[in-house]
N, C-alpha and C positions, 0 to 999 in steps of 0.2 A: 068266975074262975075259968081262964084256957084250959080245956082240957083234952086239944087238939097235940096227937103224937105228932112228934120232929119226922118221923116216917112212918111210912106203908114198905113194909116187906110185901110182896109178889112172887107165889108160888103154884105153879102151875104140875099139876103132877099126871102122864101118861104112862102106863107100862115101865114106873121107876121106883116100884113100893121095895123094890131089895136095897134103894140106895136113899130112901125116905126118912129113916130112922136118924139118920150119920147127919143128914140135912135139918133136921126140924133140932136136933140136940145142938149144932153148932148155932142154933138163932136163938133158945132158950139160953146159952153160954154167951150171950155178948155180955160186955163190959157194958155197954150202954143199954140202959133199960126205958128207956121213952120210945119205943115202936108198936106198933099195929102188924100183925102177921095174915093174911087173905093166902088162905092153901085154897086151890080151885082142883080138883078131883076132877079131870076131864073125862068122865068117864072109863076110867083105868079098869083093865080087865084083869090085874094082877099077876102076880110072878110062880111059876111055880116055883115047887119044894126045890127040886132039883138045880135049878140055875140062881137060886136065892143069895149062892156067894160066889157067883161069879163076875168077874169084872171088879172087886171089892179092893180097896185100901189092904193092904198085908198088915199095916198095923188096926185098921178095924175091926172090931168083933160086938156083932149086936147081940143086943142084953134083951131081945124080945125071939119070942116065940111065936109064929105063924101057924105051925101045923095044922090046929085044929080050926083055923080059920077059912072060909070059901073064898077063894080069888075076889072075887067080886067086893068081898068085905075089906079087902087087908087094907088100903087106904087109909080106911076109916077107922079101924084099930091100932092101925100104927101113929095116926093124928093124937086118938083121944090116951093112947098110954103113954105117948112123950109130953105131949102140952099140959094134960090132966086139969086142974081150973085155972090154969094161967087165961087170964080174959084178953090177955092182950092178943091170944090167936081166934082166928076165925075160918070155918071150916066149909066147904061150898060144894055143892056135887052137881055136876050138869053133865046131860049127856055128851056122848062123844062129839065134839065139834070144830077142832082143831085150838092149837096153843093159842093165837088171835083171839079166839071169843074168851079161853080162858083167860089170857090179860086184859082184856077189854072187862071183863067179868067183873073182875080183883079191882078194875080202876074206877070203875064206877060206885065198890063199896068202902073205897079207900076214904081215909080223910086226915091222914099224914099231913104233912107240909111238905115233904120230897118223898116220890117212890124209887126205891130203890127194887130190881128183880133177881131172884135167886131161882136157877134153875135146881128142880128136884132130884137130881143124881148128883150135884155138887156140895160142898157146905164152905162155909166161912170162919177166919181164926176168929177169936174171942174178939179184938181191937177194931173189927174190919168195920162197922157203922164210927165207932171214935174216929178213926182215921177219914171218914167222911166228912165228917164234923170238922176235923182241923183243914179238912179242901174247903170247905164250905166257907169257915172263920178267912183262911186266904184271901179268897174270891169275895168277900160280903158287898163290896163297891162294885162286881162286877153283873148286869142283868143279869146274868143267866151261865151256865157251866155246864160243860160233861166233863169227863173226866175218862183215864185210861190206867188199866192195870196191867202188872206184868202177872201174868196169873202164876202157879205152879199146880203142875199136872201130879196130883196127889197121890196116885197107884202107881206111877214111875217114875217119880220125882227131880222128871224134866222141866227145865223153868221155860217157860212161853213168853215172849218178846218180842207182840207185834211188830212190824217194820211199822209203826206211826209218826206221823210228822207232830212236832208243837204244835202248829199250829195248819188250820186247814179251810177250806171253802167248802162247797156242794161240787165243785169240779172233783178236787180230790177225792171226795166220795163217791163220782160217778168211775172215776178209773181206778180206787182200789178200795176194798170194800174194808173197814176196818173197825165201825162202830155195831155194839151189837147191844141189847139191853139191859143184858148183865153185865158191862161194866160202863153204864153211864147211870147219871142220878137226872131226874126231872123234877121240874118244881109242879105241884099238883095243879096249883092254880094256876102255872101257865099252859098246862097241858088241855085246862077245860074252857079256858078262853079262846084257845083256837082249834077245839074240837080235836084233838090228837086226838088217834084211837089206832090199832095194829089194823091192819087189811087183812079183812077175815077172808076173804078171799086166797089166802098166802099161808102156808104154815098148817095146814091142812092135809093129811094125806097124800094123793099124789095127782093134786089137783092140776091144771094146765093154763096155760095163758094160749087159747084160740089153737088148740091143740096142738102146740108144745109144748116139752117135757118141761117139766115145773121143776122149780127151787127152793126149799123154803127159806125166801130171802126177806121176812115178816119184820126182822131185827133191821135190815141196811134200810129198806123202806121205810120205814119210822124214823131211824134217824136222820133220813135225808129230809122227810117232813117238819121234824123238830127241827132241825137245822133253818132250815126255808122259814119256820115259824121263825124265828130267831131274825134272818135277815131283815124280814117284814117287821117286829118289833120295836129292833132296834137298828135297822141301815148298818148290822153287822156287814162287815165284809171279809172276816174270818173269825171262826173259831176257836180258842184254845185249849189244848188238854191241860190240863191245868195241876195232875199230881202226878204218881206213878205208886201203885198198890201193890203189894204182895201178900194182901188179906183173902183175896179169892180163890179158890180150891178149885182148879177144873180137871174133871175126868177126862183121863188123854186115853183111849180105847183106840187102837192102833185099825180094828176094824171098820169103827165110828169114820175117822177119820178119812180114810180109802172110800167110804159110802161118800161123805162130804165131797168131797174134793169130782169122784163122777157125778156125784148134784152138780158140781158147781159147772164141769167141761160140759155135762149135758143143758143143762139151765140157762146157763150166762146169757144169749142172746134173746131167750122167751123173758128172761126179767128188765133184762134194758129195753126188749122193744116195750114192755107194759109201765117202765118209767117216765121213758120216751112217752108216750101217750101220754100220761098221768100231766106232765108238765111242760108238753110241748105250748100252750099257749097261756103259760103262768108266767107272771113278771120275775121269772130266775135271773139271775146275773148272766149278765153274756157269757163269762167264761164258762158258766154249769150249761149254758148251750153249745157250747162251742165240743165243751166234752161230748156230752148226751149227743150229738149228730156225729162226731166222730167214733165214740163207741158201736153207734148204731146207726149207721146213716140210711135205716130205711129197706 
């Protein structure tokens, strides 16, 4: 008897235990019950009492109690009061090490047949794995797929609509950044056949590329390597999105965003020269060199 789940959920959890509860309730509430859940406790240092509802959905209000809990626990408490013996979750504590080792963590104890990532501040509507499943059934003639969501920003209920092309190469992804983990799916076993893993290296702190200011740009690297994986596979010569979702919930935090956006003016050039590196003498398509030197000619 197969007794291999259709997914691995990936959930990586830092400094997000006030928005933890909202997140683990919407993965017990899916429609579809054939998943694997890996929460990775990155070391989280917990929230205090004070800012436990701030940043919060206006229609949310959590049904748990922290008070008498030590930061250090609340993780852990908020895991084991939502999931309770649902076996399909699974609970990891490592020290602080950045989001990369926490996915790398989760993917190593996965054993889904596609991972799907869920960031720990956001959650998902009840249909959002079903709606996978019908990209999936779409694409089943096709090697391999990502796919793109239009998210909605759930505490302001601005809808998010990346500028993404249909369809796209590694060039496109060297000049606009738009794939990220949380809204693509992977097949597991293509991820361990060509050794995918996030650069732990990236996504880390305020770690640097040769003493500049760093980005955590862990999500665009990965997908530019799944991508590459992809070309090499299959003589891909473009990729396509293949659905458009409005099952994903992303917190739009107006300050988040302003932090973002100076990562990205301060960063940009320290991540394309360490791209630039990473694949200047990899057999890429001409065109993702033609980008890669024009982005960053050195």
């Amino acid at each position: 008897m197969n007794t291999q789940p259709l997914f691995s959920i990936i959930v990586p959890v830092y400094q997000t235990e006030r928005f933890l509860e909202q997140c683990l309730r919407s993965l017990k509430n899916q429609s579809l019950r054939d998943f694997e859940c890996i929460v990775v406790n990155d070391g989280s240092k917990g929230t205090r009492i004070e800012d436990w509802y701030r940043d919060q959905d206006t229609d949310w209000k959590s049904k748990l109690s922290i008070v008498n809990i030590e930061n250090q626990f609340q993780c852990r408490y908020i895991f084991h009061q939502i999931v309770g013996d649902d076996l399909r979750f699974k609970y990891v504590e490592q020290s602080n090490k950045g989001v990369s080792v926490a996915r790398n963590t989760a993917i190593k104890l996965a054993t889904g047949k596609h991972i799907v990532c869920v960031d720990s501040d956001d959650w998902i509507l009840p249909n959002h794995l079903d709606n996978i499943v019908n990209v999936i059934e779409k694409q089943k003639n096709q090697p391999n797929f990502t796919f793109s969501l239009i998210t909605r920003a759930y505490n302001t209920g601005r809808t998010i609509k990346r500028p993404i092309p249909r369809s796209f190469n590694l060039a496109n992804l060297t000049y606009s950044h738009f794939a990220w983990s949380w809204n693509s799916v992977y097949s597991l076993d293509f991820l361990q056949k060509y050794g995918l893993v996030f650069d732990e290296k990236l996504g880390y702190g305020a770690q640097n590329f040769s003493g500049a200011v760093s980005v955590k740009k862990e999500d665009v690297l990965f997908s530019y390597d799944h991508f590459y994986a992809l070309h090499r596979e299959y003589n891909l010569k473009h990729v396509r999105f293949v659905d458009y979702l409005q099952t994903y919930m992303y917190r739009d935090v107006a300050k988040a965003e302003k932090k973002a956006l100076d990562d990205m003016l301060n960063g940009e050039q320290a991540f394309l020269r360490y791209l630039h590196n990473k694949y200047e003498n990899e057999d890429i398509p001409r065109s993702a060199k033609i980008a890669l030197a024009s982005q960053y000619p050195g």
